[in-house]
Every structure is written in structure tokens, then in C-alpha cells.
C-alpha positions as CSV (number, residue, x, y, z in Angstrom):
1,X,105.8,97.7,93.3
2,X,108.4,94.8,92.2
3,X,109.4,92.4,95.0
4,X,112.5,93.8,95.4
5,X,115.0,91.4,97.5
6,X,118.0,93.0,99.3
7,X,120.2,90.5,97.9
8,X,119.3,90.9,94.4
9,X,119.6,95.1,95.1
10,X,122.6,94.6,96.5
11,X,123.8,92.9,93.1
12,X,122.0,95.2,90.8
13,X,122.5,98.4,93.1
14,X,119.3,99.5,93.0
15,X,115.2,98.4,94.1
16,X,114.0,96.6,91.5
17,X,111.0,99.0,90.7
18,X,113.6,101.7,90.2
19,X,117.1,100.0,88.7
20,X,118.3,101.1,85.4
21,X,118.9,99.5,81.9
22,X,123.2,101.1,82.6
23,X,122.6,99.4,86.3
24,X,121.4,96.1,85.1
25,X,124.0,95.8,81.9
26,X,127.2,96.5,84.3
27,X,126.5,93.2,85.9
28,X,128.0,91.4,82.9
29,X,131.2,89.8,83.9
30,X,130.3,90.1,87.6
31,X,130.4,86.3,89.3
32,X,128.5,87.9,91.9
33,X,125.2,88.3,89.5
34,X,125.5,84.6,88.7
35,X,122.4,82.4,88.2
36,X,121.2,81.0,91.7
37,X,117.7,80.0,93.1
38,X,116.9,83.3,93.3
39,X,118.1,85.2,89.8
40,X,117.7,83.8,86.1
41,X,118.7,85.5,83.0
42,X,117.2,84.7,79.7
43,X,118.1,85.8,76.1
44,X,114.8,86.7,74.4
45,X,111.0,85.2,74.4
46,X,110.8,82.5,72.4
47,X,107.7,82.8,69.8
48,X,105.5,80.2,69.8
49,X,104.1,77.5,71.6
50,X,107.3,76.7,73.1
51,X,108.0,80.4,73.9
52,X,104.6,80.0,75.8
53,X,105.2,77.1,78.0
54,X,108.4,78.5,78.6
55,X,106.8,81.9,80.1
56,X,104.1,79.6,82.5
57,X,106.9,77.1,83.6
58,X,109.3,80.3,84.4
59,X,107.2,81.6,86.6
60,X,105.6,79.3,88.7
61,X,109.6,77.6,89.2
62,X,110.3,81.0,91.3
63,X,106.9,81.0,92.8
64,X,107.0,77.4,94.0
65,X,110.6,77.9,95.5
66,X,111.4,81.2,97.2
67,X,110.7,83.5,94.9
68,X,113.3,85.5,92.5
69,X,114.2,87.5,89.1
70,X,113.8,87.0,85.2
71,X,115.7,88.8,83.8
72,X,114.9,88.8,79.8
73,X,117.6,90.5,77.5
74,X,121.2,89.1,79.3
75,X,123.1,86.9,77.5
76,X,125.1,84.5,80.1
77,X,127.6,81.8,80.0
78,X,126.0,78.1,79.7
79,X,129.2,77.6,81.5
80,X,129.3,79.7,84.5
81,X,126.1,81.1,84.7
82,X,127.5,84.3,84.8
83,X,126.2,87.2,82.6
84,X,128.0,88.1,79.5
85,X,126.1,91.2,77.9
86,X,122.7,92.6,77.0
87,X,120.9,91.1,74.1
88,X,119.7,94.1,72.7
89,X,116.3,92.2,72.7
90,X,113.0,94.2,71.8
91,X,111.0,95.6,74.1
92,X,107.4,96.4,74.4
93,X,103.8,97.4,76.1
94,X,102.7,94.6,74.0
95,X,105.2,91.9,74.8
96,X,105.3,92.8,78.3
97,X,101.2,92.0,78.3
98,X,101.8,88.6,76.7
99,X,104.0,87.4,79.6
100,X,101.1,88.3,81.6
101,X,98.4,87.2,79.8
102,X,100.3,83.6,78.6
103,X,101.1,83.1,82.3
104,X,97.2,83.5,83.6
105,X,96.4,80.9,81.1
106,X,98.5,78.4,81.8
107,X,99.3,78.7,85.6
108,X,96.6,76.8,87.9
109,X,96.3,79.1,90.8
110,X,98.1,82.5,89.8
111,X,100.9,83.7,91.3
112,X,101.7,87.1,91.9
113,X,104.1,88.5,89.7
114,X,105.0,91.6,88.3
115,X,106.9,92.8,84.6
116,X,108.7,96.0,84.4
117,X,110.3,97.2,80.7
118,X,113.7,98.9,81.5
119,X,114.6,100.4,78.4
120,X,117.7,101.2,76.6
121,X,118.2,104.9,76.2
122,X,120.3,104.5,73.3
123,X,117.5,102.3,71.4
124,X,116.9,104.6,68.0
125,X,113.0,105.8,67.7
126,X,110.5,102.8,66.9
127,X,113.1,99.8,67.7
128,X,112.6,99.9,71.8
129,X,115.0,97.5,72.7
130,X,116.2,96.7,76.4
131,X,115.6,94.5,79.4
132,X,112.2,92.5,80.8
133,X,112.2,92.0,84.8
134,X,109.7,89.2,85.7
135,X,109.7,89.6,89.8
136,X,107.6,86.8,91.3
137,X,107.6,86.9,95.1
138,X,107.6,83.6,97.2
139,X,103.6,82.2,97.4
140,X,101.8,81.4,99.8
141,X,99.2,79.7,97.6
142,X,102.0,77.1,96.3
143,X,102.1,74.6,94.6
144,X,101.5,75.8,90.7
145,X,101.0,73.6,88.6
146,X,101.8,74.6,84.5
147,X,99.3,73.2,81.8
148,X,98.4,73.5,78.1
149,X,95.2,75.4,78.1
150,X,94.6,73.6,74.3
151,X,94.4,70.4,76.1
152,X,91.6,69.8,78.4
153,X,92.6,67.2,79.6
154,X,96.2,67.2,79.6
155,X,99.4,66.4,81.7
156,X,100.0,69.3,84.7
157,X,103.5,69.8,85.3
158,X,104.8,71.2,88.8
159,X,108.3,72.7,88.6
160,X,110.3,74.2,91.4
161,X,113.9,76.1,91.2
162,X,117.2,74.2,92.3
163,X,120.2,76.0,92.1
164,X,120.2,77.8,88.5
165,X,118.4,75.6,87.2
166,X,115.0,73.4,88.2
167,X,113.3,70.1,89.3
168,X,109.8,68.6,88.8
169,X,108.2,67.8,92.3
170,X,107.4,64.7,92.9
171,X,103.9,63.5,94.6
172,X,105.3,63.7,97.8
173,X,106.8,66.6,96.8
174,X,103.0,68.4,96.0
175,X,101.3,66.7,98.7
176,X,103.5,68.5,101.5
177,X,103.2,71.7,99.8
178,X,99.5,71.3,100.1
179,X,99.9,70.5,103.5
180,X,102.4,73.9,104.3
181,X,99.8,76.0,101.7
182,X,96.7,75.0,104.3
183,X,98.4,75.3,107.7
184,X,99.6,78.3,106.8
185,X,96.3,79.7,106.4
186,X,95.3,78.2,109.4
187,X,98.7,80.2,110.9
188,X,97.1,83.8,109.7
189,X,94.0,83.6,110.4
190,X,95.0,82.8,114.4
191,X,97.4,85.8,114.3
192,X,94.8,87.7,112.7
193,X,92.3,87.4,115.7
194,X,95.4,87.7,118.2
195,X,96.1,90.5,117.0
196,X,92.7,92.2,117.1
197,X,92.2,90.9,120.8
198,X,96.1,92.5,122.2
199,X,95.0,95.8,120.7
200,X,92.0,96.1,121.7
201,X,92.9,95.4,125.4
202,X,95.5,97.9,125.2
203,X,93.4,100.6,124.5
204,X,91.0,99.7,126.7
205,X,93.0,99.9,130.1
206,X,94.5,103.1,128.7
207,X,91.4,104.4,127.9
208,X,89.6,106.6,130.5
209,X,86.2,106.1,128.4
210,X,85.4,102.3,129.0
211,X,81.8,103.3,127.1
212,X,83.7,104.6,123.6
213,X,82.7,102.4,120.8
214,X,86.3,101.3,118.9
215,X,87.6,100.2,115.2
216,X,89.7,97.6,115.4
217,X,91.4,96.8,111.8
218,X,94.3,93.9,111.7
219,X,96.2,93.4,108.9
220,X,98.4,90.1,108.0
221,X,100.2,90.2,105.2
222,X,101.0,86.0,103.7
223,X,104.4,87.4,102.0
224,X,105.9,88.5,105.5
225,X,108.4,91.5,105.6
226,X,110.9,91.9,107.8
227,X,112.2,95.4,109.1
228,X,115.2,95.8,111.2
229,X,113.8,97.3,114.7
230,X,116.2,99.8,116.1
231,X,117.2,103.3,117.5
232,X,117.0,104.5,113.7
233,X,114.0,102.7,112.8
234,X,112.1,104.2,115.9
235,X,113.7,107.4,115.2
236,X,112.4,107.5,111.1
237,X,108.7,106.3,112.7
238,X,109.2,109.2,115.0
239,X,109.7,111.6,112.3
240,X,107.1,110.1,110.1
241,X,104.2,110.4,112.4
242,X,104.6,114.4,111.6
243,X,104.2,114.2,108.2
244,X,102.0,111.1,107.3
245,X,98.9,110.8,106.1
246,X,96.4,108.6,108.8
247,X,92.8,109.2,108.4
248,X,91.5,110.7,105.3
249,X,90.0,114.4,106.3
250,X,92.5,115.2,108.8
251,X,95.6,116.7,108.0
252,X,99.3,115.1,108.6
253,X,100.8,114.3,111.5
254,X,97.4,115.3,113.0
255,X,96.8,111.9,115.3
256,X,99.8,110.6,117.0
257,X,101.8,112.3,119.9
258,X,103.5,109.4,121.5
259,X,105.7,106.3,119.2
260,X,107.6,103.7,121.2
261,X,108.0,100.2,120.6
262,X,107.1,96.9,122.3
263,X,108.2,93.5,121.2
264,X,108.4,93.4,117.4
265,X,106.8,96.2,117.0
266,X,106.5,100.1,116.3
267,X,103.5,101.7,118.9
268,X,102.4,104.9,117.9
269,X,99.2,106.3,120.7
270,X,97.3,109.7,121.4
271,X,94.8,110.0,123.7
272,X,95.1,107.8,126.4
273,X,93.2,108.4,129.6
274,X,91.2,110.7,127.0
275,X,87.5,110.2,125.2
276,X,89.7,109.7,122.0
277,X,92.1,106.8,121.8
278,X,94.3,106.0,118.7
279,X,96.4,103.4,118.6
280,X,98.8,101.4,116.1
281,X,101.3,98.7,116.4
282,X,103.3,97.9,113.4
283,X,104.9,94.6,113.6
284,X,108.3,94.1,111.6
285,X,107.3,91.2,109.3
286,X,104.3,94.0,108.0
287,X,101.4,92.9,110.4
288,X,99.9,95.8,112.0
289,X,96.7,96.9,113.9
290,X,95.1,100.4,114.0
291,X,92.0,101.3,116.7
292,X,89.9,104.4,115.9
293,X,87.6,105.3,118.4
294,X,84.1,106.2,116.8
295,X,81.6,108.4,118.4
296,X,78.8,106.4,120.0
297,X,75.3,108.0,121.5
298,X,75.3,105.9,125.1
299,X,72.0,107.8,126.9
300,X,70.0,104.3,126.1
301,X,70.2,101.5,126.5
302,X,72.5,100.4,123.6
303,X,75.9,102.4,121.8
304,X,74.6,103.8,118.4
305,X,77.5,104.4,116.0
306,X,77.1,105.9,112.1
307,X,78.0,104.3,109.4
308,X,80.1,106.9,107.4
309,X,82.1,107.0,110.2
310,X,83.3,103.7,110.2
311,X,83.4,103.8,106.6
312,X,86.2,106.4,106.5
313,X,88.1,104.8,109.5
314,X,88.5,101.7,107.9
315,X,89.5,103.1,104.4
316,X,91.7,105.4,106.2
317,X,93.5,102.4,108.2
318,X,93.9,100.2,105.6
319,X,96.1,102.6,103.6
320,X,97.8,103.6,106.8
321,X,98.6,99.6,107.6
322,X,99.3,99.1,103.6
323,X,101.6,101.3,103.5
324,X,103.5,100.0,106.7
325,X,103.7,96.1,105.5
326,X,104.7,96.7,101.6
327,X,107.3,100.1,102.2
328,X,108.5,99.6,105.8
329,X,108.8,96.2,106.0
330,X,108.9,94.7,101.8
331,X,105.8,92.4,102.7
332,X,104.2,91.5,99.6
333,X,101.3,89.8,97.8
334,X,97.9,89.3,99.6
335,X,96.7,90.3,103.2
336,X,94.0,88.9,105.4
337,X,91.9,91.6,106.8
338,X,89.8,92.1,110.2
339,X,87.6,94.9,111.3
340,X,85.8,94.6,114.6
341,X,83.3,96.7,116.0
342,X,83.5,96.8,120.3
343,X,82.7,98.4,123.2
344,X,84.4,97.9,126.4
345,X,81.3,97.3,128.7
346,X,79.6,95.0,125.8
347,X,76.8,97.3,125.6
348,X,74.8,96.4,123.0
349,X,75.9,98.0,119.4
350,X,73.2,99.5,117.1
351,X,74.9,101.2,113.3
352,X,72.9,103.9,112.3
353,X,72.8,106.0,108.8
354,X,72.1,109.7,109.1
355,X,68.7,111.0,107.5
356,X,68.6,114.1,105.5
357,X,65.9,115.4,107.7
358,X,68.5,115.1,110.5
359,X,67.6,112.0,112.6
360,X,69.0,108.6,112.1
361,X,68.1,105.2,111.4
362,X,69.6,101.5,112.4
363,X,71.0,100.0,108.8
364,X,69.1,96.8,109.0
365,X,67.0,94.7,111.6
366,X,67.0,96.8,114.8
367,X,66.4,93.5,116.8
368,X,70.0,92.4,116.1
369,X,72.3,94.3,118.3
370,X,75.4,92.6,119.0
371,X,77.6,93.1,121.7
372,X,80.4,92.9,119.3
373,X,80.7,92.4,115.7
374,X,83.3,91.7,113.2
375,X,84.0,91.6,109.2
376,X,87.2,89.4,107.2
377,X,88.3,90.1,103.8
378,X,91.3,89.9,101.7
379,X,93.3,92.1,99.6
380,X,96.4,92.9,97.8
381,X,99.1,95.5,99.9
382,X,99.7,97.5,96.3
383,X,96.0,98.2,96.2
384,X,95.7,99.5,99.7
385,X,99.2,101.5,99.9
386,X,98.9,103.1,96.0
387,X,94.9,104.8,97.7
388,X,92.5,105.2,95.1
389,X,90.0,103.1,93.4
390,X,91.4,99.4,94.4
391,X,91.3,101.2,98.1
392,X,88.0,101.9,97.9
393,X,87.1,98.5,96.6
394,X,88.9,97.3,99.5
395,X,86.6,99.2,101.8
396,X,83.7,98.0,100.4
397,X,84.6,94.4,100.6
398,X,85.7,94.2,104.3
399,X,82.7,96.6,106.2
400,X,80.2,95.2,103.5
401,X,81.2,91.5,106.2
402,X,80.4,93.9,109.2
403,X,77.5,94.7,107.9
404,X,75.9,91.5,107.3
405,X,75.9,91.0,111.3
406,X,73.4,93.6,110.9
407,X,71.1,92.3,108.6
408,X,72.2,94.3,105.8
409,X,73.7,92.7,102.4
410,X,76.2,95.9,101.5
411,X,77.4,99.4,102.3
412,X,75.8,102.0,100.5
413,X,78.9,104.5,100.5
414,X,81.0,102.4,98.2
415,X,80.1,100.3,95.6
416,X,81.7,97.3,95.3
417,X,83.6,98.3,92.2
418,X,84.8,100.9,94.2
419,X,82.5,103.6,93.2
420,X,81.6,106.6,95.6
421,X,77.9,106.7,96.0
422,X,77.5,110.6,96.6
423,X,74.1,110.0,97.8
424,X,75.1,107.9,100.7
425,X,76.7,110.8,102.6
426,X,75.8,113.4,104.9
427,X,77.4,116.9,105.6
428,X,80.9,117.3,106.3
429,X,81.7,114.1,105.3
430,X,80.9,114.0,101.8
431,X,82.8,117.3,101.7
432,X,85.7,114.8,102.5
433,X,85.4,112.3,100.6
434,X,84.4,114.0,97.3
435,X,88.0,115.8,97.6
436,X,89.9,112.7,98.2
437,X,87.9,110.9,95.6
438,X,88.9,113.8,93.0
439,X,92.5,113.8,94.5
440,X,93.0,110.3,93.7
441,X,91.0,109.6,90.4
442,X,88.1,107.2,92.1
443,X,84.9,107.7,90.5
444,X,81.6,109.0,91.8
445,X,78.2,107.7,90.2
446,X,76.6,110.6,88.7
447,X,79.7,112.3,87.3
448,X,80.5,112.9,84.0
């Protein structure tokens, strides 16, 4: 999914991911489609090495600024900066790999970006011709520097966009971006645990089972969002809580009975007082946290939980909270993740695997049995909202960092590829996970 600004849907009258070649081309003659800091237009690729070091410095100008649109195939006017017509440039699979391929050579620290063809209908059979977006969000992992991959040691180059055109930074320049590029990180990974903790709490003094073992999975997105909060926004997360998908094996609309909101965000809850409480709040800059209670033998003396079900909960809130930052909200790029495992009266926490003769056994060293454990990972929002393969990588990745509080170096549901290990499951739910596997294309070892 393209970064898609309002302001730059507001010129072209459409998302970004979605806008048409008649959409873009009727900006010509428009002053309001101008060149800014946010919106470039470009005749064609140059070939070459220039054409090359062209691409790289392109990109990481938006990406070191606040983010914007290439838009290759408009003709505009040195003069104004406004665009005159479409170039009628050629288009391609091929040439739109070469952007990406020149600019993960020659960008220190990668950007996110993303390049969309938009084609000309009227372009005859075998002569494609028509437009080349390059959308490349604000980053949080500015500065990026530009280099010639041919020359090992040779000059780095940090450009930034000013106005419709762009600047070098300076050393001071760099330093402070350093400086914004580290405290920011500092910034999430605070939220992240603040979030966790004010979730958590909330269920627990709703919650009329203080011994229930909980999932608590936080999501912060470093591209923020930023969703209007309102009496039609609450009203559409209303609605929605009928007919979206949560957890994977239960059908939609299946979880939630009661939505509100609280400051900056959407609440949606079911079960409180009960053995079973759910809870999400979905923050308007795309932050969100989701608790899923998980069932928990308490006779002993210590709360025994299994790990395919917290392997489901996780993948199931993951594309619940993906889908709230990048579609509700337009967050974008990278998110830091947290799952923690708790229970309320810190009784000590023992994950157990199922056994096919019927009993169960702790996943690693039964001597270490936490009170409370927790796992951090990072991922990209399109491969958590889009489900599938990258989801299930995902997975893998953050409760593989449970895990190793328990002595135990991986999951064995998911490999880390992403691969379901059929193997790893017990009845009924392998029967749910083989169908959302074959729903959504992942792979299963064994299968032809």
C-alpha cells in the first residue's frame, strides 16, 4: 500500500494506490499540482550512471525531509513548476524493478518506498507507456546518505528536499538528525511498555477472574497515523466490530460487544466481570493494544498455558492491530512489537506443548517459571495487515522472544520463514490453521 497523503489525494483526486493514468494527466495546467516539498514530477529515467545516481539521490531527498511523490512521465514548467503534460514515457515490470534495485544499492540505510506503474490505456500492444509513482514516506531511520557502490571508498552525499527543489545537509545538519533518529527510538520503545502496562490494568480490574493468564500484544507504529476521532469514526468502529475478522478460527464479529472511546482512542471489550476478557484500544496515530485471555490450568501451584494457543492469539492480533495503524489511521513503514505473558496474582507461569498421547509437557527448563514474561520484535504494517506468509513470519519472530524466557531457542509452529509446521499442532487447532494457511497461500512443510 502507497503512502498516500491527503494533500497529495486531494490534488490527484484519488489514494495513491488506486489513482488513475486520466486522474494523474488532468493535473497539467493545475497550479495547485505544482512542485512543493512534498510532490516532484520528472520526465523519464535517465539511462546510465547518471540516471542511477539520480534514482538513489531522489529518494532519500523525500525520505530525509517529510516524505512525498515522484511522479515519472509529467512534463512541467522549469518556470513555474507546474505540470504541463504526460510524457508518454515507457513503462515497465522491468524498469519499475531497477528503481528498486538501483536505490538499495546506493542508499546507506534503506528507506521505505514503494513504485506503482499506472498505465496508459491508450498505449498500443508491446509499447506500455504511462506514469511511474515513487511514494517514499517520512523515516524514521533518517539521515540517508547516497553513494557510488563502484567506489569503496567514495564521497557519501546527504540530500534533503527544500521547496521544489533540494539542499545538501550540512554536518550539523546530519549530526542532529542522528540525534532525532535515536531519541526517537528511545520515544517508542517507552510508549511501547506504557502501553502494555494501561491495558493490562484495565482488564484486570474489569476482570472477575484475577487467576486468568492474559496476551498482551502492543503495537507502535514509527510512521504515526492520525485518524480524526469522532461520532462517525466511533460509529464506522461500531459497525466494523460486526463484520471484522479478530482471531483466526472464530468467525466475524464473534468477540466484541461493547466499543467506546477513551482519550485518543477507540476501546472495543467483551467479557468483563467474565472468565474471558477481550480488550483493544486503538489509538489515532495507529498504536494499538489487544489482550486475549488464554486458558491456564491453576489447581497447582503455578498457571500452565499451551503454546498453540498463544501462537494463534498473537498472529491473530497482529493482523487485527496492522490493519488498524496502516487503513484506519495511514501509519506507515515499521512497527515495534510487544507480547507479554501475565497473570494478575503473579503466579508463577509454566508454557506447555500438548503430547499426542494427550498429556503435556513444559517447552524448555521447567525450573524457569516466571511470574511474567515478555517478547519485542519488529515488523513492517503491510506484512501484518495483507495476512499470509509475511504474517506468519511475523509470528514467528515475536513469540520465538517469549520463548527464550523459557529456555527454548524457537517456536516449533512456525518456522521462521514463515512456514507452518503441521507437526507442531494438536487437534482442533491444526484444523484451523491448515484452512487459514490454504486460504491465504502460506506454506506447510510436507506439502507438495
Amino acid at each position: 500500500m502507497l503512502y498516500s497523503p491527503r494533500r497529495l489525494e486531494a490534488v490527484f483526486g484519488a489514494p495513491l494506490d488506486s489513482v488513475t493514468f486520466a486522474q494523474i494527466e488532468a493535473v497539467a495546467g493545475d497550479p495547485a499540482a505544482r512542485e512543493t516539498d512534498d510532490l516532484d514530477y520528472k520526465r523519464e529515467i535517465k539511462s546510465g550512471e547518471e540516471g542511477n545516481h539520480d534514482i538513489a539521490v531522489d529518494v532519500a531527498t523525500f525520505a530525509n525531509h517529510r516524505g512525498g511523490l515522484i511522479v515519472v512521465g509529467m512534463i512541467d514548467d522549469q518556470r513555474t513548476a507546474i505540470p504541463v503534460k504526460a510524457a508518454d514515457m515507457p513503462v515497465s515490470d522491468g524498469l519499475r524493478r531497477h528503481v528498486e534495485r538501483v536505490a538499495a544499492d546506493r542508499i546507506q540505510r534503506m528507506p521505505r518506498f514503494d513504485v506503482r506503474i499506472v498505465e496508459d490505456p491508450k498505449s498500443p500492444p508491446g509499447a506500455r507507456t504511462g506514469f511511474l509513482l515513487i511514494s517514499v514516506p517520512p523515516s524514521p531511520s533518517a539521515p540517508h546518505a547516497v553513494f557510488d557502490p563502484r567506489k569503496k571508498d567514495g564521497p557519501m552525499w546527504w540530500p534533503r528536499r527544500h521547496g521544489s527543489g533540494k539542499i545538501w545537509m550540512s554536518e550539523s545538519d546530519i549530526e542532529a538528525a542522528y540525534r532525532r533518529r535515536f531519541a526517537a527510538s528511545a520515544d517508542l520503545e517507552g510508549r511501547l511498555v506504557e502501553l502494555a502496562r494501561d491495558a493490562a490494568n484495565a482488564v484486570h480490574g474489569a476482570s472477575g477472574n484475577l487467576d486468568q493468564a492474559m496476551l498482551t500484544i502492543t503495537l507502535v507504529p514509527d510512521t504515526p497515523g492520525d485518524m480524526i476521532l469522532d461520532s462517525r469514526s466511533l460509529q464506522e468502529f461500531a459497525a466494523s466490530v460486526h463484520t471484522d475478522e479478530f482471531t483466526i478460527g472464530r468467525p466475524p464479529g464473534s468477540i466484541f460487544d461493547w466499543t467506546g472511546v477513551a482519550r485518543r482512542r477507540l476501546v472495543a471489550q467483551a467479557g468483563a466481570g467474565g472468565s474471558e476478557m477481550f480488550r483493544a484500544d486503538l489509538y489515532v496515530d495507529g498504536a494499538g493494544t489487544f489482550v486475549i485471555p488464554v486458558s491456564a490450568d491453576i489447581d497447582g501451584p503455578t498457571a500452565d498455558v499451551v503454546d498453540t494457543e498463544i501462537v494463534i492469539g498473537v498472529t491473530s492480533a497482529l493482523r487485527y492491530l496492522g490493519r488498524h495503524a496502516r487503513d484506519r489511521t495511514g501509519a506507515a513503514g515499521a512497527a515495534l512489537l510487544r507480547v507479554a505473558l501475565t497473570n494478575h496474582r503473579l503466579r508463577p507461569l509454566v508454557v506447555r506443548t500438548p503430547r499426542p498421547q494427550g498429556y503435556t509437557s513444559p517447552i524448555g527448563d521447567d525450573t524457569i517459571r516466571p511470574s511474567g514474561a515478555h517478547g519485542e520484535s519488529v515488523a513492517l504494517l503491510d506484512d501484518l495487515a495483507d495476512d499470509g506468509q509475511p504474517l506468519a513470519r511475523a509470528t514467528a519472530a515475536l513469540v520465538g522472544d517469549l520463548f527464550h524466557t523459557f529456555g527454548v531457542p524457537e517456536i516449533r509452529q512456525i518456522q521462521r520463514d514463515g512456514m507452518i509446521n503441521p507437526g507442531a499442532w494438536q487437534q482442533p487447532e491444526w484444523l484451523v490453521i491448515k484452512s487459514w494457511a490454504t486460504q491465504k497461500g502460506i506454506p506447510i512443510a510436507g506439502s507438495q
